[in-house]
One Martini backbone bead per residue (centre of mass of N, CA, C, O) as a GRO file, in nm:
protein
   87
    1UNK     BB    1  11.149   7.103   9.335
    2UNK     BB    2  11.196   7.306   9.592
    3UNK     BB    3  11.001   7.637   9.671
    4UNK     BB    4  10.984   7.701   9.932
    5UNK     BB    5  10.927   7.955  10.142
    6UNK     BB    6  10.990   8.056  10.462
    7UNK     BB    7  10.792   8.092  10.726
    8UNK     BB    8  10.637   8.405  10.831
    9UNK     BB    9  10.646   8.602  11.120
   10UNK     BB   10  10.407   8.740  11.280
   11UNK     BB   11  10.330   9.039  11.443
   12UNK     BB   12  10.093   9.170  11.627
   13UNK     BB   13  10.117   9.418  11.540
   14UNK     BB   14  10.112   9.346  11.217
   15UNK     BB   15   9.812   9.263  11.241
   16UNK     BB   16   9.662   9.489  11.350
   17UNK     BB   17   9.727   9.677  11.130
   18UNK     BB   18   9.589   9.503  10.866
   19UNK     BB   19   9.373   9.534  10.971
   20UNK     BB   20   9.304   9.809  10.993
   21UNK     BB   21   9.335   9.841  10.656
   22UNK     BB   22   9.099   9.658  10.625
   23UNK     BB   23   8.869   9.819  10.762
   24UNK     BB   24   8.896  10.072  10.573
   25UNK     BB   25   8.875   9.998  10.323
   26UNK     BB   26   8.552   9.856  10.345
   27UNK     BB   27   8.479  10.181  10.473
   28UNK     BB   28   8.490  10.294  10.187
   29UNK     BB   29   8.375  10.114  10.020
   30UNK     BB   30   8.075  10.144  10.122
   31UNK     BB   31   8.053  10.454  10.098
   32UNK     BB   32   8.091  10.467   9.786
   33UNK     BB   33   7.858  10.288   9.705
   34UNK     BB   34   7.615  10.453   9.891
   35UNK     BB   35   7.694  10.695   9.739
   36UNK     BB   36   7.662  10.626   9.442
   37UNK     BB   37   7.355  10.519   9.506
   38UNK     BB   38   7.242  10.791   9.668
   39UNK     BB   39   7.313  10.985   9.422
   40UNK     BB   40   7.338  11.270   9.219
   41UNK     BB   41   7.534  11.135   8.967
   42UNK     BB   42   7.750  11.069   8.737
   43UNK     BB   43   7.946  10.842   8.601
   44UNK     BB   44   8.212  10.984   8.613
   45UNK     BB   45   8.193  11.033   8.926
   46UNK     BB   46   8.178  10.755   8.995
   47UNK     BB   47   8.460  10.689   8.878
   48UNK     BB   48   8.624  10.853   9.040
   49UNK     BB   49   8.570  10.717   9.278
   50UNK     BB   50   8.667  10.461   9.230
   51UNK     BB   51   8.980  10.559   9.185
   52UNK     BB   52   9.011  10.671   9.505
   53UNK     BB   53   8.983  10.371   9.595
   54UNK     BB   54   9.213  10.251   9.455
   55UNK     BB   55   9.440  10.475   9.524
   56UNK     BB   56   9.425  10.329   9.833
   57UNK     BB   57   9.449  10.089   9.836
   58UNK     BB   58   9.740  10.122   9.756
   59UNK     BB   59   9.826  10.305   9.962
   60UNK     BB   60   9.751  10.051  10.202
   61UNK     BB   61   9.848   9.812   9.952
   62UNK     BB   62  10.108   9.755   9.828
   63UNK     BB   63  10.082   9.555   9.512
   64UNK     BB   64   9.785   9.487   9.549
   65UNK     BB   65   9.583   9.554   9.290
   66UNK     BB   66   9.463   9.255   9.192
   67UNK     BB   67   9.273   9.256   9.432
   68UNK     BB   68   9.112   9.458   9.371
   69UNK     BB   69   9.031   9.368   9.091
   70UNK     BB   70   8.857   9.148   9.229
   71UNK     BB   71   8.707   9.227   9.432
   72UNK     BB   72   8.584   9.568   9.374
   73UNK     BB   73   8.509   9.571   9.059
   74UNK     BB   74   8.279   9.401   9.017
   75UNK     BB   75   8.105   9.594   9.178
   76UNK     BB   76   8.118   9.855   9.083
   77UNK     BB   77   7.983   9.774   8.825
   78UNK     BB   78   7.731   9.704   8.876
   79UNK     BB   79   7.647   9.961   9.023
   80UNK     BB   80   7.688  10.131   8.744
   81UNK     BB   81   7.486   9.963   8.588
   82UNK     BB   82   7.211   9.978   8.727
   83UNK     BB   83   7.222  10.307   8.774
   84UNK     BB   84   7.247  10.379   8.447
   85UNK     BB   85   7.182  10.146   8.242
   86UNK     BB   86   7.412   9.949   8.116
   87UNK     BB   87   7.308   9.653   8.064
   0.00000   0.00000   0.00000
C-alpha cells in the first residue's frame, strides 16, 4: 500500500514567508529567554512569558503546536528550573 501523497512545490513567496516566521519565532523565543533570565521576575510571571511566546507561536504556525512543545519547552523548563532552583 503506498501512502505518498504528491510532493507540493511551494512558491518563493511562501518559502521567504516561513522563513520570515522562522526568524521572528527565534527572536521572540532568545528575547523571552534572555526577559527570563535577567529579570527578578517570580515562577508564575515566567510562566506566563511562557505562555505568551507559546501563544504566538501558534498563531505564527497554525497546528504545530506539539513542535513547539519538543523544541522550545525543554529549554524553558531548564531556565526557570535552574533560575528559581526548582531542580
Amino acid at each position: 500500500m503506498d501512502t505518498h501523497l504528491p510532493e507540493r512545490k511551494y512558491s518563493d513567496e511562501e518559502i521567504r514567508e516561513e522563513h520570515m516566521r522562522i526568524v521572528r519565532l527565534r527572536r521572540l523565543v532568545d528575547f523571552s529567554m534572555a526577559l527570563i533570565a535577567q529579570s527578578a521576575m517570580s515562577p508564575e510571571e515566567a510562566q506566563r512569558v511562557v505562555e505568551g511566546v507559546r501563544s504566538q507561536a501558534a498563531r505564527l504556525f497554525p497546528g504545530k503546536d506539539g513542535t513547539f512543545e519538543l523544541l522550545y519547552t525543554p529549554r524553558f523548563r531548564r531556565l526557570i528550573a535552574e533560575k528559581f532552583a526548582l531542580l
